[in-house]
TORLOZA-348936 format. One line per 10 residues: number of its first residue (from 0); their letters; for each residue x, y, z of N, C-alpha, C. Coordinates in steps of 0.02 Angstrom, whole numbers, plus 50000, padded with zeros to 5 digits. Last residue first. Layout:
<atoms>
NUM = a = X Y Z X Y Z X Y Z | ...
</atoms>
This chain:
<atoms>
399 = xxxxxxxxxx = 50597 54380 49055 50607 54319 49082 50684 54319 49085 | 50553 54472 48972 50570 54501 49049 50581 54419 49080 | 50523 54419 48850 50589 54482 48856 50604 54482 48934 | 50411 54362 48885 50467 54329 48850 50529 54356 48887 | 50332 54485 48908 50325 54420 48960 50398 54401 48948 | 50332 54531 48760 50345 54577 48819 50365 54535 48873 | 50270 54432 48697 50328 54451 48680 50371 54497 48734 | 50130 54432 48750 50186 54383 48766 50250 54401 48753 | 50082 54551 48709 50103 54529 48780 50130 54489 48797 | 50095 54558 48575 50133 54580 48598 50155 54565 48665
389 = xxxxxxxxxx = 49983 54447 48562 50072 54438 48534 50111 54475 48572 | 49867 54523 48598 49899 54467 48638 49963 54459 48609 | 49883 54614 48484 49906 54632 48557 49912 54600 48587 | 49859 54515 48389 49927 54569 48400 49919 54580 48461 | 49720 54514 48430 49765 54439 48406 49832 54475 48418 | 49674 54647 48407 49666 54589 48477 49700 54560 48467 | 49687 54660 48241 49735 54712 48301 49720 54654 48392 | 49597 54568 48218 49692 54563 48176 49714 54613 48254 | 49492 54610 48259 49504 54542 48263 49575 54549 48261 | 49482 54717 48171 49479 54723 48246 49509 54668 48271
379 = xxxxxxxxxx = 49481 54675 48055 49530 54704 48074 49515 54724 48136 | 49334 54576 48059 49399 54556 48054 49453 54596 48069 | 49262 54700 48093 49249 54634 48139 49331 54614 48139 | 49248 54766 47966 49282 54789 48022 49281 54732 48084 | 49220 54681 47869 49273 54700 47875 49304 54721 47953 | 49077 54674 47922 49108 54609 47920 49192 54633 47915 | 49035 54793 47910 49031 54768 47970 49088 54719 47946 | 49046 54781 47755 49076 54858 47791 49085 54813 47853 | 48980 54714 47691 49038 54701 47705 49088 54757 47732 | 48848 54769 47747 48877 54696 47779 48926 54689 47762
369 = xxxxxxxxxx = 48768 54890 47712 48815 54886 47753 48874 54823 47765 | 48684 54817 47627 48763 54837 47595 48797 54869 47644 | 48572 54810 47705 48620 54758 47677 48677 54779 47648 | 48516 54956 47771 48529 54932 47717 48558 54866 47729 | 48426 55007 47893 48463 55033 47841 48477 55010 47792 | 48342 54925 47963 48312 54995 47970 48353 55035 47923 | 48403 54819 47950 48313 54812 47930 48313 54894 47927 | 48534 54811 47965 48519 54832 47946 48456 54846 47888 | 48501 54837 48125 48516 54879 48111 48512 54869 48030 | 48456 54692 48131 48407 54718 48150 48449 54777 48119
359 = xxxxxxxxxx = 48581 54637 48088 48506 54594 48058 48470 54656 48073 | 48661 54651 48202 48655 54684 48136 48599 54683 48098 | 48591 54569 48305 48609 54646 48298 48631 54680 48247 | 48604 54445 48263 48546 54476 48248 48541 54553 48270 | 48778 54438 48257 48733 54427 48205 48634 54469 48201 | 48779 54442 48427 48792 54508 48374 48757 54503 48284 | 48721 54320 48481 48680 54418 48487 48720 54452 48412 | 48792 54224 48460 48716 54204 48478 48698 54283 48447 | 48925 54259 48427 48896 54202 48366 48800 54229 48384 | 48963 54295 48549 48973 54334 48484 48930 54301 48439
349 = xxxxxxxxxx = 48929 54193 48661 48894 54261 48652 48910 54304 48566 | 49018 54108 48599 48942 54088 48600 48926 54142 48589 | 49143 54188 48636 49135 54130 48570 49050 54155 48559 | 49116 54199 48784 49098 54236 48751 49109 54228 48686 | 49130 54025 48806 49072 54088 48826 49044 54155 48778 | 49252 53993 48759 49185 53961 48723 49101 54030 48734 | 49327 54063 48858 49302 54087 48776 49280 54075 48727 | 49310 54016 48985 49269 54084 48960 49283 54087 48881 | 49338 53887 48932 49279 53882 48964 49243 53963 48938 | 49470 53929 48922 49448 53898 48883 49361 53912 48887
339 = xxxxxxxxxx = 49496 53959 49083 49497 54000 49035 49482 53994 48950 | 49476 53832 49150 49438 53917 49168 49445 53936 49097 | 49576 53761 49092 49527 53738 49081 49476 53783 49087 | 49712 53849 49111 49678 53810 49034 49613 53812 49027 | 49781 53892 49197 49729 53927 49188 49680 53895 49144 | 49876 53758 49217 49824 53775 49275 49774 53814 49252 | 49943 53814 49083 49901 53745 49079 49838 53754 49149 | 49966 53963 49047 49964 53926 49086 49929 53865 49100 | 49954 54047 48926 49940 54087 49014 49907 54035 49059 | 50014 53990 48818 50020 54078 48823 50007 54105 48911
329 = xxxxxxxxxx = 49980 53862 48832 50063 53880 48827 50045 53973 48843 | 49863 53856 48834 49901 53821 48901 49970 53857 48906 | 49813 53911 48710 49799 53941 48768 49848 53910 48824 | 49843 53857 48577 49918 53898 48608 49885 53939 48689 | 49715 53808 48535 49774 53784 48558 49842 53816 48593 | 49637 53915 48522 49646 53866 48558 49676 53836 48588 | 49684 53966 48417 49681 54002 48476 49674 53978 48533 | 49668 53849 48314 49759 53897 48355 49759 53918 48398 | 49543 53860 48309 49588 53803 48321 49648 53838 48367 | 49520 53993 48245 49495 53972 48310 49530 53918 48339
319 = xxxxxxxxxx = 49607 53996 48134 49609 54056 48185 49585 54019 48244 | 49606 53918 48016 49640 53898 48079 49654 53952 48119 | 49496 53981 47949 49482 53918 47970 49539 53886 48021 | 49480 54098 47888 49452 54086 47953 49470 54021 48005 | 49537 54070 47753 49568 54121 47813 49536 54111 47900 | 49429 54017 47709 49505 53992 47703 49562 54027 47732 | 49330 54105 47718 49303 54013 47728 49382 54004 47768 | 49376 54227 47639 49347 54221 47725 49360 54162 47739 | 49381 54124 47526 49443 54186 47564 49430 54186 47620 | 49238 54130 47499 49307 54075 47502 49363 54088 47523
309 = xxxxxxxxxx = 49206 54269 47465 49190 54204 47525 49213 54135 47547 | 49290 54303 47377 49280 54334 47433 49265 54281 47477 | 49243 54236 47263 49320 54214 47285 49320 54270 47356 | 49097 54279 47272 49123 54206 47283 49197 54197 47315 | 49147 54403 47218 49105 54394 47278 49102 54318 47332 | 49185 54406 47110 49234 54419 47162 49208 54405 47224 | 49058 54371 47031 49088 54328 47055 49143 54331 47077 | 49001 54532 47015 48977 54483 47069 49017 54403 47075 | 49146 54655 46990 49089 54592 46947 49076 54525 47013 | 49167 54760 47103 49197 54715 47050 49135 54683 47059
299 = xxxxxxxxxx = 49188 54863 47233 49149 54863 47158 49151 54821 47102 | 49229 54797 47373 49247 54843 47344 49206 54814 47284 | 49200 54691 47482 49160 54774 47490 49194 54800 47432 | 49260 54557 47447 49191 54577 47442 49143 54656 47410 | 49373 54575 47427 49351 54560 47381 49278 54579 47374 | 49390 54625 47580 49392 54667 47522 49375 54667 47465 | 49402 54494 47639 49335 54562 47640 49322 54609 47584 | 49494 54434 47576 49418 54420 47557 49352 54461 47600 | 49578 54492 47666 49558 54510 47604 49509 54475 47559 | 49546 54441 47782 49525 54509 47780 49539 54529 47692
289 = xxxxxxxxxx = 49594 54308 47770 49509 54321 47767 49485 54414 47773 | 49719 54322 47763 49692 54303 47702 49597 54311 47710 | 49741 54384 47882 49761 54418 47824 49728 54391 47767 | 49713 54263 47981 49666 54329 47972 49676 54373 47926 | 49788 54165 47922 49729 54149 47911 49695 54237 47924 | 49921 54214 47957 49887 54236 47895 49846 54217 47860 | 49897 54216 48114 49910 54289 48071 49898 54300 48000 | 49888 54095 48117 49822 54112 48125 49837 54204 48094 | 50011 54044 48067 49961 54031 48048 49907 54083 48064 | 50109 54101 48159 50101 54108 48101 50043 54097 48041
279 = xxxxxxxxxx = 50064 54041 48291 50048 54112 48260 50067 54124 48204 | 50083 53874 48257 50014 53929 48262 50019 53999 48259 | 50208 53863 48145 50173 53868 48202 50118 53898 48213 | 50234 53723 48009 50215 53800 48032 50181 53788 48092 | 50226 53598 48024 50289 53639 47987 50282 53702 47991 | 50134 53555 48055 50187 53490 48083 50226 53524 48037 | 50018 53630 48022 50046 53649 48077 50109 53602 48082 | 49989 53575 47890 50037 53642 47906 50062 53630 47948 | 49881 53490 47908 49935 53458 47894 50002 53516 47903 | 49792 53567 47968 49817 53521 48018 49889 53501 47989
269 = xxxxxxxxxx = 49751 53640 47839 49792 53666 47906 49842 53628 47960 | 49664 53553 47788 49714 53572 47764 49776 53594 47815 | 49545 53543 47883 49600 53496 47859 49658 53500 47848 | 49525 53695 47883 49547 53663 47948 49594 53586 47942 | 49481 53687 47746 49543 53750 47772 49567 53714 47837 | 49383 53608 47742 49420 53604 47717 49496 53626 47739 | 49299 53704 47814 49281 53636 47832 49369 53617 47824 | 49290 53829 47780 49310 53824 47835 49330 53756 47848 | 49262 53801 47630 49311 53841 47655 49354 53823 47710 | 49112 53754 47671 49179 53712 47633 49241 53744 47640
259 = xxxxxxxxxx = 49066 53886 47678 49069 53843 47750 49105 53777 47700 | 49085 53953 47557 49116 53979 47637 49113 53925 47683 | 48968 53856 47497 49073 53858 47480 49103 53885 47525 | 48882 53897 47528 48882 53830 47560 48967 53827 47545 | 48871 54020 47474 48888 54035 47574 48887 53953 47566 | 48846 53982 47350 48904 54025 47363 48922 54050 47448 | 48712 53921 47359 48787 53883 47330 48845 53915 47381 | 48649 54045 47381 48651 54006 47450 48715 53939 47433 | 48665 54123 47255 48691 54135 47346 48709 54084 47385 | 48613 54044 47194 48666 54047 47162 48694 54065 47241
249 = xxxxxxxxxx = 48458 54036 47249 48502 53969 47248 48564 53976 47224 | 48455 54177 47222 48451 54151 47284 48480 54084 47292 | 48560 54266 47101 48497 54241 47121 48509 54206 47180 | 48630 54441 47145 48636 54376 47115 48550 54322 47127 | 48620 54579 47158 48579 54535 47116 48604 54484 47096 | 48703 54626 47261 48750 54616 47217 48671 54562 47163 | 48609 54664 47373 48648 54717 47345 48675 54675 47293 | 48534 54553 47377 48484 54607 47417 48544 54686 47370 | 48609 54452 47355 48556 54455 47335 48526 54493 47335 | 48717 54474 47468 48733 54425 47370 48672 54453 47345
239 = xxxxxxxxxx = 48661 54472 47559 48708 54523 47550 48707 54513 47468 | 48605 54344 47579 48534 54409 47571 48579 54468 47568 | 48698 54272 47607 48664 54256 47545 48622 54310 47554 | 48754 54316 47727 48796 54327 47645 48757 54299 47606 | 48703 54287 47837 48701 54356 47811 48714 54373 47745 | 48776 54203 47905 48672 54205 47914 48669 54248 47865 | 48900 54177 47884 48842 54129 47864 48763 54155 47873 | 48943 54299 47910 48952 54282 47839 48912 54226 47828 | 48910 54319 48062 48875 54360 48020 48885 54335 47945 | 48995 54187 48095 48901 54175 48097 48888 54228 48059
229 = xxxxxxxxxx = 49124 54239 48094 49100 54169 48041 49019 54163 48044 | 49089 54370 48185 49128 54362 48090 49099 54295 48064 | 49094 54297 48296 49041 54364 48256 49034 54367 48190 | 49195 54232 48317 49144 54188 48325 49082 54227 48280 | 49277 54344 48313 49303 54257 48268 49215 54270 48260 | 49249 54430 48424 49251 54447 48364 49252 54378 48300 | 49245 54316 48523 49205 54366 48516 49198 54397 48443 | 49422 54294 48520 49359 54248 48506 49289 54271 48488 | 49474 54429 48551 49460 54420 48484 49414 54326 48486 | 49429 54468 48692 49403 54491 48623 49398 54474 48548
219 = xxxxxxxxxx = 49506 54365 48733 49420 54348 48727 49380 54394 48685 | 49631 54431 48725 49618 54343 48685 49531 54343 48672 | 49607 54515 48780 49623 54544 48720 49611 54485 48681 | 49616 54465 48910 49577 54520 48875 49553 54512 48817 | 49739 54429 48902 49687 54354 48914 49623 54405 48918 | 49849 54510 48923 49832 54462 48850 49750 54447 48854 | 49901 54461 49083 49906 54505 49015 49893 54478 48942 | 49808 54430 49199 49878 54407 49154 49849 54422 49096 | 49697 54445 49268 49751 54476 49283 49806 54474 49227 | 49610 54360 49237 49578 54403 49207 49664 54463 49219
209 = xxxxxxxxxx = 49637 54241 49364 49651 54217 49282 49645 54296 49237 | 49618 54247 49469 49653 54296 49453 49670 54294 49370 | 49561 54118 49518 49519 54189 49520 49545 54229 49492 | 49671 54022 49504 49625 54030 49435 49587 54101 49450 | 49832 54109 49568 49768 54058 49577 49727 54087 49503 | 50009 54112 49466 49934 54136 49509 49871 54098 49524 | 50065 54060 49378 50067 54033 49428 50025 54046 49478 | 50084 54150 49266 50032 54104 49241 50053 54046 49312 | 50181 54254 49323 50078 54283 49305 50019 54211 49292 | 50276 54205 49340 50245 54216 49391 50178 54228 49371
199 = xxxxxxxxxx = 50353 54101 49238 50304 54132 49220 50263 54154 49277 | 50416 53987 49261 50479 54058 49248 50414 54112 49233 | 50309 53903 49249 50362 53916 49328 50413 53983 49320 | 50299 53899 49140 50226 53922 49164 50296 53951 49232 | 50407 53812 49091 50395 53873 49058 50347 53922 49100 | 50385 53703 49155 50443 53727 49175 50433 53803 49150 | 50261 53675 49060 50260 53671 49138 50329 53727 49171 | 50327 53635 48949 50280 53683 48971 50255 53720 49012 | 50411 53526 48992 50439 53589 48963 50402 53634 48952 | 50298 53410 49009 50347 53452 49064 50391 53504 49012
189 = xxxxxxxxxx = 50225 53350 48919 50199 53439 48956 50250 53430 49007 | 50271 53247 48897 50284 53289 48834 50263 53364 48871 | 50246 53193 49037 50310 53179 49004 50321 53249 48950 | 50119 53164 48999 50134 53209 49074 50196 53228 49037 | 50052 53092 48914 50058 53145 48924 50080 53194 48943 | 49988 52998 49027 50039 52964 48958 50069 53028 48933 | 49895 53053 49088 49957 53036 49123 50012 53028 49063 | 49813 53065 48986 49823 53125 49003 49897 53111 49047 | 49768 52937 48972 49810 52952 48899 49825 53010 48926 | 49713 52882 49108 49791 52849 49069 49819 52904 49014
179 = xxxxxxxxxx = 49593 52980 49108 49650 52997 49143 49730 52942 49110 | 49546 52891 49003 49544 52985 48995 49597 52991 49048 | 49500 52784 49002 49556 52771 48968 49557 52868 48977 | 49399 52754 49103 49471 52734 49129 49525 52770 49077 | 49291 52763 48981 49297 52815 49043 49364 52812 49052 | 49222 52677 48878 49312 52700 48884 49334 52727 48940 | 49100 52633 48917 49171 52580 48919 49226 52610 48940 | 49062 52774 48882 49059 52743 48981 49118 52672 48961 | 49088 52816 48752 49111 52845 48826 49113 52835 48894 | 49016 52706 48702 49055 52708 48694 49095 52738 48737
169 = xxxxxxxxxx = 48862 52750 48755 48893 52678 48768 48981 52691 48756 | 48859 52875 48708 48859 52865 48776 48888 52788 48797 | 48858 52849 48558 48931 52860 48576 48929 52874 48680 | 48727 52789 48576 48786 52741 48543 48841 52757 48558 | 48656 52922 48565 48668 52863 48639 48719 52801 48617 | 48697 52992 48459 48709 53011 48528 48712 52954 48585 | 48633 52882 48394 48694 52908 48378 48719 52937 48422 | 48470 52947 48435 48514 52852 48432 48608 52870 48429 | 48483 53054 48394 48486 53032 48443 48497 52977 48470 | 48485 53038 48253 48534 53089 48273 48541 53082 48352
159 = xxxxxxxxxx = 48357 52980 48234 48384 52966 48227 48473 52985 48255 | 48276 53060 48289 48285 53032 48326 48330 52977 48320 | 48270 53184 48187 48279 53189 48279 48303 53136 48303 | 48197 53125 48108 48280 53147 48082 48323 53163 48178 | 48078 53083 48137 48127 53036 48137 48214 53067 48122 | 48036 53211 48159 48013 53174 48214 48095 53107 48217 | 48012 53251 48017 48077 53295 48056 48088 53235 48142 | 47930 53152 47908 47967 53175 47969 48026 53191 47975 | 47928 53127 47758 47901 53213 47793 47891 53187 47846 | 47987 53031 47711 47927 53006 47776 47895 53059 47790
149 = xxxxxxxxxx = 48089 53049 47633 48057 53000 47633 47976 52970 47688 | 48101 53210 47654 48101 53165 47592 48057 53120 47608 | 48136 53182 47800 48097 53241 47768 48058 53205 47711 | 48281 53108 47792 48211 53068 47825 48151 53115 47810 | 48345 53172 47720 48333 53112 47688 48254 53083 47742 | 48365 53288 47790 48329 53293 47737 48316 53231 47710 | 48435 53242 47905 48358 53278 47920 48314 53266 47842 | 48562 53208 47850 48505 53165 47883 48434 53172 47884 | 48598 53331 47800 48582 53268 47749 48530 53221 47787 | 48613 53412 47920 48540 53422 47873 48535 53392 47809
139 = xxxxxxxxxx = 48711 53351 47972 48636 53345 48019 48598 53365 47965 | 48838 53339 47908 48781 53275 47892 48731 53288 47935 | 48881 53459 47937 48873 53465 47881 48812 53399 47861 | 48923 53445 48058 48860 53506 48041 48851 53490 47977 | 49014 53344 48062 48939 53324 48095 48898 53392 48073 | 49111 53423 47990 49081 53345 47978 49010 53345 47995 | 49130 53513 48084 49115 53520 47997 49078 53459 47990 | 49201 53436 48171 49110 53450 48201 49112 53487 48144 | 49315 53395 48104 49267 53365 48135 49203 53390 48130 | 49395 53513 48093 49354 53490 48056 49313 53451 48037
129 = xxxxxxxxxx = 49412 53502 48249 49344 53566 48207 49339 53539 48145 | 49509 53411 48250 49454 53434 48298 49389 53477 48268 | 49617 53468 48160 49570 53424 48129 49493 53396 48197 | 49662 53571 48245 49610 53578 48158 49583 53529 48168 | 49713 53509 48343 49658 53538 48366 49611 53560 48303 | 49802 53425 48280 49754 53376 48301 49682 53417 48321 | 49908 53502 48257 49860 53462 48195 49793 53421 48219 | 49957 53530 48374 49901 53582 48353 49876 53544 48279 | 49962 53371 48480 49980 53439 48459 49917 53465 48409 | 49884 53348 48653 49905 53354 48568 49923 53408 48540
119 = xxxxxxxxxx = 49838 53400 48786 49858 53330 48776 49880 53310 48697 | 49808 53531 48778 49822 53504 48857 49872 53427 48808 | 49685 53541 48687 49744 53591 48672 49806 53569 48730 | 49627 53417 48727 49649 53419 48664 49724 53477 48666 | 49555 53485 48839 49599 53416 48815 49647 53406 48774 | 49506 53584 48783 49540 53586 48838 49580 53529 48852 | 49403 53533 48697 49461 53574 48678 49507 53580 48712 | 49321 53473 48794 49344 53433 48733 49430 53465 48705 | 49271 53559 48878 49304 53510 48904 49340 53472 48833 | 49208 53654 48771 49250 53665 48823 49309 53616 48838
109 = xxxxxxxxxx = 49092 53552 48725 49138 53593 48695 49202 53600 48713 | 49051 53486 48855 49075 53457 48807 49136 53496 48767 | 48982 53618 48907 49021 53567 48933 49063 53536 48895 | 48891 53650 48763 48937 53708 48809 48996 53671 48858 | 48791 53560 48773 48825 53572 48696 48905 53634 48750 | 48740 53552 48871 48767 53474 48872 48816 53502 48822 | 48664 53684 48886 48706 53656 48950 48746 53586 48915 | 48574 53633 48763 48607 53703 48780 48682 53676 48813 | 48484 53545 48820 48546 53558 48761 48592 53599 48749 | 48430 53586 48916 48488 53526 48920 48529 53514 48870
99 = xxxxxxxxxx = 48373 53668 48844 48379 53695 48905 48447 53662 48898 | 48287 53611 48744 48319 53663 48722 48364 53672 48763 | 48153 53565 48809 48230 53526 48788 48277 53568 48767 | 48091 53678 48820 48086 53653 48902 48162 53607 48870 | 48053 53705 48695 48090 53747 48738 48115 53719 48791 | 47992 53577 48653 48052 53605 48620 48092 53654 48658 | 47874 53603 48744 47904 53562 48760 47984 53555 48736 | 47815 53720 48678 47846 53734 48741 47874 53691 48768 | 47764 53668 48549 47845 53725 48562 47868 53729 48634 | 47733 53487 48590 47716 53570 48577 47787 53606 48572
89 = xxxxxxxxxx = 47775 53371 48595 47700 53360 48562 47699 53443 48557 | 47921 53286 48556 47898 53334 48562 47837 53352 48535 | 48002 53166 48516 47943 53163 48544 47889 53233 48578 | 48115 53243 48470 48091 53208 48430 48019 53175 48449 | 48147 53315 48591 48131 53336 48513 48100 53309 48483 | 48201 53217 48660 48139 53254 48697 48120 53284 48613 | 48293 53161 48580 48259 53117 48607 48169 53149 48622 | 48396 53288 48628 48365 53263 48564 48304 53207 48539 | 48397 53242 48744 48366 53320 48729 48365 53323 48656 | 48488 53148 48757 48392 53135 48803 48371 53204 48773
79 = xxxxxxxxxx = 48581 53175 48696 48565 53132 48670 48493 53129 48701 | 48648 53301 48794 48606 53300 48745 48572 53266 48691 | 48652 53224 48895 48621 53258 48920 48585 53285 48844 | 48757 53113 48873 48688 53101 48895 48634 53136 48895 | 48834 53219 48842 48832 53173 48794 48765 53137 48811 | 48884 53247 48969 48852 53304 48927 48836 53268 48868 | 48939 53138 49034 48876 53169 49055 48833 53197 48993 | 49044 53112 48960 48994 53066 48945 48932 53106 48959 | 49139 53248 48988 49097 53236 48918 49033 53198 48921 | 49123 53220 49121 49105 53297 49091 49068 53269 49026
69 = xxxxxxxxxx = 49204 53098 49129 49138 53105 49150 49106 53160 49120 | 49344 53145 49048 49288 53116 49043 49219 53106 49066 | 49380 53258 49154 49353 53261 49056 49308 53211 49035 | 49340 53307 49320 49384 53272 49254 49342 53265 49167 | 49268 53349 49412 49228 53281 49371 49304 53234 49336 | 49324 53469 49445 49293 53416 49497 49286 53339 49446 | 49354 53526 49334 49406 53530 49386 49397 53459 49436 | 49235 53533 49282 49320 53486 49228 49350 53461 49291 | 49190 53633 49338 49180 53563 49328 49213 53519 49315 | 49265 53727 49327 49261 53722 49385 49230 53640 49380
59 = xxxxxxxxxx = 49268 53757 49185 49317 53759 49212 49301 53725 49289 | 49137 53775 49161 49169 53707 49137 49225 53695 49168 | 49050 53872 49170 49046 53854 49228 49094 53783 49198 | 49055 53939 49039 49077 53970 49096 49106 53933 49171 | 48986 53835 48970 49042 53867 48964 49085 53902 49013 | 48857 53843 49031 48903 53769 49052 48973 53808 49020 | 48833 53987 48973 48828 53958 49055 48856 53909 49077 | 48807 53942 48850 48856 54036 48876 48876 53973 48945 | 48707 53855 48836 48783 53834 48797 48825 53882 48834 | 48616 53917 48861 48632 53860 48906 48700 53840 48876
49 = xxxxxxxxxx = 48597 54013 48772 48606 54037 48844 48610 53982 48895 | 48569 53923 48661 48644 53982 48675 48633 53989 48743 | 48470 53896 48664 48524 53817 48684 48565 53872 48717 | 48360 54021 48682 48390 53964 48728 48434 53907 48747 | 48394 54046 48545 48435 54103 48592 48430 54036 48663 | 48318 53953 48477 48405 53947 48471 48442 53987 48534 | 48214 53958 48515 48235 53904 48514 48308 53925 48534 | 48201 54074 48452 48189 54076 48546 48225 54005 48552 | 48208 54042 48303 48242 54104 48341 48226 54089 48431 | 48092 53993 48286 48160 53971 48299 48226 53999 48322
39 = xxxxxxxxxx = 47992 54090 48277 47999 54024 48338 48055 54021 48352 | 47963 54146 48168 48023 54159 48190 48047 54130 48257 | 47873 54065 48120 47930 54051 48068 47991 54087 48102 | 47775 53986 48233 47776 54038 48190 47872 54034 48166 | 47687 53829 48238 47740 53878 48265 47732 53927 48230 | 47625 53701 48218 47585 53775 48225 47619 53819 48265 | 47700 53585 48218 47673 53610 48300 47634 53680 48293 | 47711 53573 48084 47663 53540 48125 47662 53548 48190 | 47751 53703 48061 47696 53690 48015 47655 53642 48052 | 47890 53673 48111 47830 53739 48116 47776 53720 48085
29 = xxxxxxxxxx = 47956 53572 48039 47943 53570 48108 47871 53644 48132 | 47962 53638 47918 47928 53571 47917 47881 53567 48003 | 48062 53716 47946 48004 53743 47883 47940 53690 47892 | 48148 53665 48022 48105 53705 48054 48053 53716 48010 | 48254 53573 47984 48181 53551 47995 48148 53590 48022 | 48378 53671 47970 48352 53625 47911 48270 53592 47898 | 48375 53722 48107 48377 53739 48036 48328 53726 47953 | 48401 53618 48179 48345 53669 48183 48343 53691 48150 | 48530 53528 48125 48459 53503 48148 48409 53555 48122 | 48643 53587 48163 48635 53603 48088 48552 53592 48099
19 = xxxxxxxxxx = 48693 53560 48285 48681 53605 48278 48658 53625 48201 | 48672 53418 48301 48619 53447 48320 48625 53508 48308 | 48821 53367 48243 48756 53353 48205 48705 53383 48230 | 48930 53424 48315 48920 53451 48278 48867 53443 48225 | 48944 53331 48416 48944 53389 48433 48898 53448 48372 | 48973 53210 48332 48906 53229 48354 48900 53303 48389 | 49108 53263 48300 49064 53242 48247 48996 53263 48276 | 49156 53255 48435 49153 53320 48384 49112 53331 48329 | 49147 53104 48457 49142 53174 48509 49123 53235 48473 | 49247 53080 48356 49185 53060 48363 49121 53110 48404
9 = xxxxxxxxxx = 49373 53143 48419 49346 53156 48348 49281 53130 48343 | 49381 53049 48518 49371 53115 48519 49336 53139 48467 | 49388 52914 48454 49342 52935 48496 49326 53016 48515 | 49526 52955 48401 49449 52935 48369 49408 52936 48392 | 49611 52946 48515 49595 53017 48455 49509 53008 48411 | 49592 52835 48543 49582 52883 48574 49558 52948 48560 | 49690 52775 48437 49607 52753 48448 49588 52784 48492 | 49805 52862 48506 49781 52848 48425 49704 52821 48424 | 49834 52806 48614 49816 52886 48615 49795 52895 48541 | 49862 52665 48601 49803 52684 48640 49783 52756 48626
</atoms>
């Protein structure tokens, strides 16, 4: 049962991960026939985000009441009718008005998904979780483009992607019953965790106090930083390639589609590690190996170090977020899990949504060859947060 279970999750992730490639891909198209302007999309997007920040935040308390499953189906409803609204969308302001529920449905889900997952499997299961919604980001703008192609509708790539959404609502209301069985089924393998949290006065505290226990700072910094790093190398590294290292534009944009193969891949790969390496080992030399594909980057060598740079990042990045994930129940308490997951989808979001076009804008007024300057420093900021949570546990450990 916890095996065809898994699949359904993983399904979960997949579509999680087909609306966010969507706007993208059909905006060149999508603008043209609602008589948008080319930076439209931009409001579009800052609005899922600020509905994605918000159900993030507010997941913990939901989870709490609803449980996982309902959470998900809901939010699965919510953004299958908001894709739906897209696709029948007669203006921008109607795109905005859907944007809303998308937002809120993409942020719940998330959350609640991982929270499961990091709660109810081990850590091969939380890679291959992300390399999942790889999956689905990667087939939203095959879809989009095959229906483009064949019909120049974006109308049908919408709605298709929304059918798919409501197929897995069918699927999540049969299964409902089966979310609390496989979490009970469960119980058993989380008692030595549990016993662990109990020798752990800080991770026995009520959830208001979650911000109290040591680390859980330093953890949201470095999600923040993760989330900053993988969006500034995707929005940013083909007009870095191009703007300072003269490469050409379709050679660029190859060379950021290999960073996001990187990641895709790297998370596969990973899963199979973890059933022989532990997560902090991992994610210590996933951030070592993507800080030296900084370096590949910012230092003076022939433009195709540039590539094995970005593949470095891709392949270093890729079991940082998973891990971090996952080792949340065990570092500050299964009770804190679901709150505290919740906030670092939050600020996750917030890094990914603002800081990218905060550079964007700094460097309109200076340069592009700042970018592997920023991008470096992101990551060794990142490396030192990740340590200092280590240390606090290590400290915790000692006084037990």
């Amino acid at each position: 049962m916890a095996t065809w279970f898994l699949i359904i999750i993983y399904l979960s992730f997949i579509s999680l991960g087909l609306p966010d490639s969507l706007l993208g891909s059909a905006w060149p198209v999508m603008r043209q026939d609602l008589g948008s302007s080319l930076g439209a999309a931009g409001i579009l997007s800052m609005i899922a985000a600020g509905g994605t920040i918000l159900s993030s935040l507010a997941s913990g308390k939901v989870v709490g009441k609803l449980g996982t499953g309902k959470v998900t189906l809901i939010s699965c409803i919510m953004t299958a009718g908001a894709l739906l609204g897209y696709a029948m969308s007669p203006s921008f302001i109607w795109l905005a008005v859907m944007a809303v529920p998308l937002g809120l449905g993409a942020g719940s889900v998330d959350a609640a998904l991982n929270n499961f997952v990091a709660q109810n499997y081990k850590a091969h299961h939380m890679n291959w979780l992300h390399c999942f919604w790889g999956v689905g980001a990667t087939l939203g703008p095959i879809l989009m483009s095959a229906f483009i192609s064949k019909n120049n509708s974006w109308r049908g790539g919408y709605l298709a992607v929304s059918m798919i959404q409501f197929t897995l609502v069918v699927i999540l209301f049969v299964t409902l019953p089966l979310w609390n069985k496989v979490a009970k089924a469960h119980e058993a393998q989380n008692t030595q965790a549990d016993s662990q949290e109990l020798a752990n006065p800080e991770a026995t505290e009520e959830k208001s106090s979650v911000f109290r226990i040591k680390g859980v700072k330093a953890t949201l910094i470095a999600f923040l930083l993760y989330c900053a790093s993988e969006s500034m190398v995707g929005l940013w590294g083909a007009s870095y390639l191009v703007g300072s290292r003269d490469v050409l534009a379709e050679t660029a944009a190859g060379w950021v589609s290999l960073y996001y193969g990187g990641i895709t891949m790297g998370r596969l790969i990973t899963g199979f590690i973890t059933l022989k390496v532990g997560n902090r080992t991992l994610i210590r030399w996933g951030q070592l190996i993507a800080i030296s594909g900084g370096i590949f980057i910012l230092l003076p060598l022939p433009a195709v170090f540039s590539l094995i740079g970005f593949i470095l990042i891709g392949l270093g990045l890729a079991p940082i977020y998973p891990g971090l994930i996952h080792e949340t129940p065990v570092r500050f308490g299964s009770n804190h899990s679901a709150a505290l997951i919740g906030y670092q989808m939050a600020v996750a979001y917030t890094g990914s949504t603002f800081l990218p076009p905060i550079f964007g804008a700094i460097a309109g007024k200076t340069s592009i060859g700042i970018f592997p300057f920023v991008v470096l420093a992101f990551l060794l900021l990142m490396l030192l947060s990740v340590e200092k949570v280590n240390l606090a546990i290590r400290q915790r450990e000692k006084g037990r």
